[in-house]
MINUKE-699242 format. One record per residue (C-alpha): residue in one letter; x, y, z. Coordinates in steps of 0.001 Angstrom, whole numbers, plus 500000, padded with zeros to 6 digits. Example, Ala and Ser with C-alpha at 12.3 -4.5 7.8 and 13.67 -1.06 7.14 Angstrom:
2
{vexpa A,{512300,495500,507800}}
{vexpa S,{513670,498940,507140}}
REM end
This chain:
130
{vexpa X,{369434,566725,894757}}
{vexpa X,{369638,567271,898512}}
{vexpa X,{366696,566292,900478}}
{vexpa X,{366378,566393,904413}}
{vexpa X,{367276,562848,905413}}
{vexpa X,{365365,560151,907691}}
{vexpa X,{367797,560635,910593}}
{vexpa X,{366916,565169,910457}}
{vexpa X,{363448,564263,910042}}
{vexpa X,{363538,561713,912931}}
{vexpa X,{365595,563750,915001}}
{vexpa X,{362747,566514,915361}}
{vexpa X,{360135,566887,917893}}
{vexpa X,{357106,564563,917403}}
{vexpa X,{354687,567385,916691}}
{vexpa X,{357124,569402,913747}}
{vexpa X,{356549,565631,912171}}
{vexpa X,{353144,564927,912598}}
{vexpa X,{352631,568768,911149}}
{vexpa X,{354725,567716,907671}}
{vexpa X,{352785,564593,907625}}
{vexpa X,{349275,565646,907699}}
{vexpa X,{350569,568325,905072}}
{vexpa X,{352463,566073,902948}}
{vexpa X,{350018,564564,900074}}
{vexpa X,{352129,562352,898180}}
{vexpa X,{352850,562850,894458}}
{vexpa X,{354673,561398,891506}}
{vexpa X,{358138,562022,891437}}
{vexpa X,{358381,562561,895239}}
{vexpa X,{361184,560969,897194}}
{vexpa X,{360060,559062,900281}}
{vexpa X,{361810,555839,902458}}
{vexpa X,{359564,553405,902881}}
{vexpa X,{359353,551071,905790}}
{vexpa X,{362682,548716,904006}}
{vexpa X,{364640,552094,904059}}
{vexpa X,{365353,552220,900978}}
{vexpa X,{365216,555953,899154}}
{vexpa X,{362580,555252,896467}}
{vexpa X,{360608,558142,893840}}
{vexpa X,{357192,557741,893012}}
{vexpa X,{356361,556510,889821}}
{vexpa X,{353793,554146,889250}}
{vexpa X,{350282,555240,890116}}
{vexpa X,{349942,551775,892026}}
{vexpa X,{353022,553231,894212}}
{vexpa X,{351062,556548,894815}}
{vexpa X,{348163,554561,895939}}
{vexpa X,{350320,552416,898316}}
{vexpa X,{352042,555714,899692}}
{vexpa X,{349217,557308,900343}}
{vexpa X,{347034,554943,901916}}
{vexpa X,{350203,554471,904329}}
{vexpa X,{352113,557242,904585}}
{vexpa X,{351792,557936,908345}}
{vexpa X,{352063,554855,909259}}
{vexpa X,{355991,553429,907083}}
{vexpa X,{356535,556064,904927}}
{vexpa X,{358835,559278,905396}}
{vexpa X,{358982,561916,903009}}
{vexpa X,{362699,562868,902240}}
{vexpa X,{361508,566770,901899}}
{vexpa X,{362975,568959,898922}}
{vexpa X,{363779,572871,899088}}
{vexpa X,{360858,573462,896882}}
{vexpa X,{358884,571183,899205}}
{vexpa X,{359982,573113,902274}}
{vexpa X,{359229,576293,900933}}
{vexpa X,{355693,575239,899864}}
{vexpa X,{354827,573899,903931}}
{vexpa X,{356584,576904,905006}}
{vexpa X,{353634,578918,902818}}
{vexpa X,{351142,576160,904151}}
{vexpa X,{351577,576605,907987}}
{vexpa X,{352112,580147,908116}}
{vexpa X,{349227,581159,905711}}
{vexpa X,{350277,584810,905105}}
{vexpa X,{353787,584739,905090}}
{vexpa X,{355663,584002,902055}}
{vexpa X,{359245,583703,900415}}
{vexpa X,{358600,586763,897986}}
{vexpa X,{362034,585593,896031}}
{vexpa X,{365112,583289,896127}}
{vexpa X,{367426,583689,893682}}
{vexpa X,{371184,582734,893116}}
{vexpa X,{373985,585809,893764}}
{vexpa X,{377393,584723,893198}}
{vexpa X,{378016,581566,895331}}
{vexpa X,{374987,581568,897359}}
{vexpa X,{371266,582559,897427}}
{vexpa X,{369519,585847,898450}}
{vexpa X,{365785,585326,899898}}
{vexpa X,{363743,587772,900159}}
{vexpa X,{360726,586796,902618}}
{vexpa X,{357295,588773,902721}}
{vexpa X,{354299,588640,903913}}
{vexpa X,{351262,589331,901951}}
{vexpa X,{351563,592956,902772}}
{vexpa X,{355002,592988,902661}}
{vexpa X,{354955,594154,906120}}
{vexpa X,{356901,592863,909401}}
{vexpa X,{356333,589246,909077}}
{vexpa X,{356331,586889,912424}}
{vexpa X,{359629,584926,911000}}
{vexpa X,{361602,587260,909425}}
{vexpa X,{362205,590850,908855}}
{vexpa X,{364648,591266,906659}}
{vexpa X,{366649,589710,903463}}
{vexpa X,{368658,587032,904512}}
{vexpa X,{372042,585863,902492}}
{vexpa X,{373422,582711,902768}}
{vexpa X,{375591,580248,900676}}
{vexpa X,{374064,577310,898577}}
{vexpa X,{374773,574503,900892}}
{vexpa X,{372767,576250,903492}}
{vexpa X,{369564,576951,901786}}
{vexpa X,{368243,573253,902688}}
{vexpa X,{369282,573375,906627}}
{vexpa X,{367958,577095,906763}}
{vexpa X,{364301,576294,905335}}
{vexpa X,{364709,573225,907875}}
{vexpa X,{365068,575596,910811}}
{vexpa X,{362394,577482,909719}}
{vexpa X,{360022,574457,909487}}
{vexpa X,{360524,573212,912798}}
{vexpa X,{360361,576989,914403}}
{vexpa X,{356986,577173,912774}}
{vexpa X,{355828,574288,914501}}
{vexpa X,{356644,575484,917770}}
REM end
């Protein structure tokens, strides 16, 4: 599963982080590096607890696609990724706003292979926060 690292997340502007953390409600199954640095998933409900109680102070979350696309839908409020689905060796994304109009992002379908669909919901995130 690829996940954007500590070091990405780190590497951002202050504010992009603080924006994923006060969206980020921990859940079971979730991938996060706690203050030892070690990449753990949440699976005890004592371990939810714990991450949630500190999660902006030692905890990072190491963010999915899925999790990327759902702050992307979070910050922006009306804009959405109508589809994303897999054409040959890559991905196909479709984004929309509620209207389907013009949306403040992006205007058009955008094509681009597998490996990039992590790094190009990244970008996305941290424009957004601008």
């Amino acid at each position: 599963m690829e996940v954007i690292s500590v070091e990405q997340f780190l590497s951002v502007d202050k504010k992009v982080q603080n924006e994923i953390m006060k969206w980020w409600e921990p859940q079971m199954m979730d991938l996060y590096v706690p203050l030892d640095g070690d990449p753990t998933v949440i699976c005890r409900q004592r371990q939810l607890d714990a991450v949630r109680r500190l999660k902006n102070e030692v905890n990072i979350p190491l963010l999915t696609v899925g999790q990327l696309i759902e702050f992307i839908e979070w910050k922006t409020g009306d804009v959405y990724l109508e589809q994303i689905y897999f054409v040959c060796d890559g991905y196909a994304v479709e984004p929309c706003n509620e209207y389907c109009q013009d949306s403040k992002w992006v205007e058009k379908e955008m094509s681009f292979h597998h490996e990039e669909l992590l790094m190009a919901l990244w970008l996305c995130v941290q424009g957004i926060c601008e």
